[in-house]
N, C-alpha and C positions, 0 to 999 in steps of 0.2 A: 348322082353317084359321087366317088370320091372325085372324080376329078372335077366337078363343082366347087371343093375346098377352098381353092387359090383367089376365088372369082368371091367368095365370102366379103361381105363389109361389115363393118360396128355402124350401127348409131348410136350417138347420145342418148339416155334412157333415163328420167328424171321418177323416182320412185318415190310411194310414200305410203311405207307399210307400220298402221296403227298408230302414224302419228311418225313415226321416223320417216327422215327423208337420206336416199342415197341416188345419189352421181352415176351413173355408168358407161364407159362405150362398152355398150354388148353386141355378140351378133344377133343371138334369140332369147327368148323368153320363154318360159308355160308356169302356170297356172294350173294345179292339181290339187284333188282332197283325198286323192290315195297316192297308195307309191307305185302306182300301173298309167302308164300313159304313151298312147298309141301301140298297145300291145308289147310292151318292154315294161319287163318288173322289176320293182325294187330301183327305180326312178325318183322316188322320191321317199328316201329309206326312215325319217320321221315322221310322215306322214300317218293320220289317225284318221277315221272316219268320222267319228263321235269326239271330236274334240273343238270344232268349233274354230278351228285355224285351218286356212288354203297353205300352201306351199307355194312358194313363190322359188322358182329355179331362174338366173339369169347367167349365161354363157359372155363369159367378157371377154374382152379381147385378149388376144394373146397368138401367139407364135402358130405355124400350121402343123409342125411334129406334137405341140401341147396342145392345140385341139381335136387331133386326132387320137392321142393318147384319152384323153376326156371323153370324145366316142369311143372309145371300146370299152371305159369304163362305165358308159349311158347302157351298152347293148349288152354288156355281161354281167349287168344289176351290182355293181359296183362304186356307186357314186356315192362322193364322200362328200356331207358338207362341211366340211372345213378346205375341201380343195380349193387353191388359191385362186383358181381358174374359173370359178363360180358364185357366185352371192349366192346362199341358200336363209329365206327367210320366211318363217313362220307367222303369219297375220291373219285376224280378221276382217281387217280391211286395208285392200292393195287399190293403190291408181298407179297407172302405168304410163308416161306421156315421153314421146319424144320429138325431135328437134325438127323431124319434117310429117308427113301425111305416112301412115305403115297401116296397110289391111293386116285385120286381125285371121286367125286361122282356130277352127270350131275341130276338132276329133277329123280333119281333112278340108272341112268344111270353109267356105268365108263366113268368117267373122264382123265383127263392130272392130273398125278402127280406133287408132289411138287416135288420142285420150281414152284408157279403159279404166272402169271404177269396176272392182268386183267385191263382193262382201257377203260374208255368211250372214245365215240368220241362226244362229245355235239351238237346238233343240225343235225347228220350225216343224218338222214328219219325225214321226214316232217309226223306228225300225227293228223290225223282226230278225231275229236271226236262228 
């Protein structure tokens, strides 16, 4: 809950999406190919299905009034990427590494720790709609 907030830390997050590399202390990260993630829409508001680019959303650090302002912008499909409080980057291929050992996390699930490589294959399933 909210009073988890305080107790929040950053790691170092060493990114390298399509070849650009970016620095970060973040608290989180996700990894999306729509703009619905854990049942909250419009999470990831450029996101495309059919375009062949993940969304890369990273939460950097920052103050506990402007992270909190940022979740309510998360939960009322609001987010902007150009908010300062966020790296919002478009790629077909993201690795994710940071400074100590971090389990990864699946739609609740455990995940593959970091170091995570993820990467599309564009046009691999042919989709109905």
């Amino acid at each position: 809950g909210i009073g988890e907030v305080p107790k929040f830390r950053t790691l170092p997050r060493h990114i390298t999406a399509d070849g650009k590399v970016y620095d970060e202390q973040a608290y989180f990260f996700v990894v999306v190919n729509s703009g619905v993630a854990g049942g909250l829409k419009n999470v990831a508001p450029l996101a495309k299905l059919d375009d062949g680019k993940l969304d890369l959303i990273v939460v950097r650090k920052c103050s506990i009034s402007n992270f909190v302002a940022l979740a309510k912008s998360v939960v009322s499909g609001e987010v902007k990427p150009d908010d300062p409080h966020i790296l919002y980057v478009q790629a077909s291929k993201i690795k994710v590494e940071a400074g100590e050992p971090v389990e990864g996390d699946l739609d609740g699930e455990k995940g593959p720790s970091l170091p995570m490589k993820i990467e599309t294959r564009h046009h691999a399933i042919e989709m109905f709609y």
